[in-house]
C-alpha positions in Angstrom: -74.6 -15.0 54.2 -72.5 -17.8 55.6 -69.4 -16.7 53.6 -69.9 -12.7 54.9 -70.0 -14.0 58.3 -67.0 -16.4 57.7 -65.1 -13.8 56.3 -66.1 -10.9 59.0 -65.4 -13.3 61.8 -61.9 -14.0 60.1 -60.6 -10.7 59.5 -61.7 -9.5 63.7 -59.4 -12.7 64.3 -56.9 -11.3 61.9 -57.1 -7.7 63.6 -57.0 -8.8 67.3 -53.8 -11.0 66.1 -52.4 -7.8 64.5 -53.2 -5.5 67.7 -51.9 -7.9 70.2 -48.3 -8.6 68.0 -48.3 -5.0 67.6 -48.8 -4.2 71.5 -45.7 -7.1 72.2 -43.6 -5.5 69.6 -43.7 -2.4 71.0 -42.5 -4.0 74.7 -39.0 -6.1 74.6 -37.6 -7.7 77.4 -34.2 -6.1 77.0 -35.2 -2.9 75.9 -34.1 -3.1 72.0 -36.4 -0.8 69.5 -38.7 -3.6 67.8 -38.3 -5.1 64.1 -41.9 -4.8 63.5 -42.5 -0.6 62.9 -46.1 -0.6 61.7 -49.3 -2.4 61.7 -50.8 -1.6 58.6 -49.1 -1.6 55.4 -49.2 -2.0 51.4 -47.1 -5.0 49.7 -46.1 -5.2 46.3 -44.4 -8.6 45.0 -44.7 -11.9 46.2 -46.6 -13.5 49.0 -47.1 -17.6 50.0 -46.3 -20.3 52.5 -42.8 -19.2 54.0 -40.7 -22.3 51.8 -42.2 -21.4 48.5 -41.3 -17.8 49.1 -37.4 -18.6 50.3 -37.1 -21.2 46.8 -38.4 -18.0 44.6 -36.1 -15.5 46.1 -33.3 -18.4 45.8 -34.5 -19.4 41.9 -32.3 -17.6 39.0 -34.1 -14.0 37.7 -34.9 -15.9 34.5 -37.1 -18.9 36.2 -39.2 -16.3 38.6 -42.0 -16.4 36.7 -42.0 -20.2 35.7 -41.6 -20.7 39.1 -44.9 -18.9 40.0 -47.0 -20.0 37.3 -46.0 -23.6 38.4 -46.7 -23.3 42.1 -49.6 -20.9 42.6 -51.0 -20.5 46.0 -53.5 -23.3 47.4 -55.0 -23.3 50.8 -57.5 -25.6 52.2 -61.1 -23.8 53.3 -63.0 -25.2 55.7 -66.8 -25.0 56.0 -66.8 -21.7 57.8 -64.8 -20.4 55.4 -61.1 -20.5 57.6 -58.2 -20.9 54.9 -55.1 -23.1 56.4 -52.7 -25.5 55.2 -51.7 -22.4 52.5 -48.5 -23.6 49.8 -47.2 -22.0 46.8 -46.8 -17.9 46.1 -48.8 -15.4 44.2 -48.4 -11.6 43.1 -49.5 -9.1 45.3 -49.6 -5.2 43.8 -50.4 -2.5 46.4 -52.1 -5.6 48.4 -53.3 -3.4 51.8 -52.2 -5.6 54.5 -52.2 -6.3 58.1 -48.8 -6.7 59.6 -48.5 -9.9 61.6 -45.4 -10.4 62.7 -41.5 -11.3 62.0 -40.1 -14.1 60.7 -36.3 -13.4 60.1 -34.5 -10.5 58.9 -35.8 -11.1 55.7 -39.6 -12.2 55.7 -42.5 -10.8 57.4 -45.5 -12.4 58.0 -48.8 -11.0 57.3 -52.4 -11.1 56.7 -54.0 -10.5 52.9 -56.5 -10.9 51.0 -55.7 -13.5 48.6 -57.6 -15.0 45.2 -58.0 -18.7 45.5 -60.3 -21.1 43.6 -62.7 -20.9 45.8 -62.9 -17.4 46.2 -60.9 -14.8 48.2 -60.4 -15.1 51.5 -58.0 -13.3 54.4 -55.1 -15.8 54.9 -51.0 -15.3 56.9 -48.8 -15.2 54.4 -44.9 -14.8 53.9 -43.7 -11.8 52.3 -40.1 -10.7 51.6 -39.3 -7.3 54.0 -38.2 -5.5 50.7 -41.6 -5.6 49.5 -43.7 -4.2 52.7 -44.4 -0.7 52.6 -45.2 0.9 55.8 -48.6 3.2 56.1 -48.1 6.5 57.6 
């Protein structure tokens, strides 16, 4: 019971995030069309703290998957069931996600649901721009 109220209260926190970045996004202060085009969207490919994503995209084609078997994603829960303190990267394939916001031209950041030890909970996470798929 305490988890599905951890996890409820966690994604509304999530969503209200999402809606209010969304809402910004859509209002500049010199009038440029935003980065961030959608709210909602599906990711397939790699997702962790921001520096373990920028050293896989920088690691040689032939060590990617040494380099994600050897730093899988870890986050620290706390008793209501809040992950933080997230490092290391993990797969994601056709992960449904919540769009949170820009990081650079290259990264977005956003909000999944991710397998940990502990169990799965909704955490931010970096995820190359290549590898977010809008929802229509």
């Amino acid at each position: 019971m305490r988890y599905l109220l951890a996890l409820t209260l966690a994604t509304a926190v999530a969503a209200g995030m999402v809606a209010n970045t969304a809402a910004n996004a859509q209002t500049s202060a010199n009038g440029d069309t935003p980065k961030q085009q959608c709210a909602i969207g599906q990711v397939t490919g790699v997702g962790g703290s921001e520096q373990s994503v920028r050293e896989y995209l920088a690691t040689p084609d032939r060590d990617k998957y040494r380099y994600i078997a050897d730093n899988p994603i870890q986050c620290r829960i706390s008793d209501e069931g809040r992950a933080s303190a997230c490092t290391g990267i993990t797969t994601l394939r056709r992960e449904k996600v919540s769009v949170y916001d820009d990081i650079d031209g290259a990264m977005m950041a956003v909000v999944a649901r991710v397998e940990l030890d502990h169990g799965t909970y909704p955490i931010v996470i970096a995820v190359p721009r290549k590898d977010l798929q809008c929802e229509q």
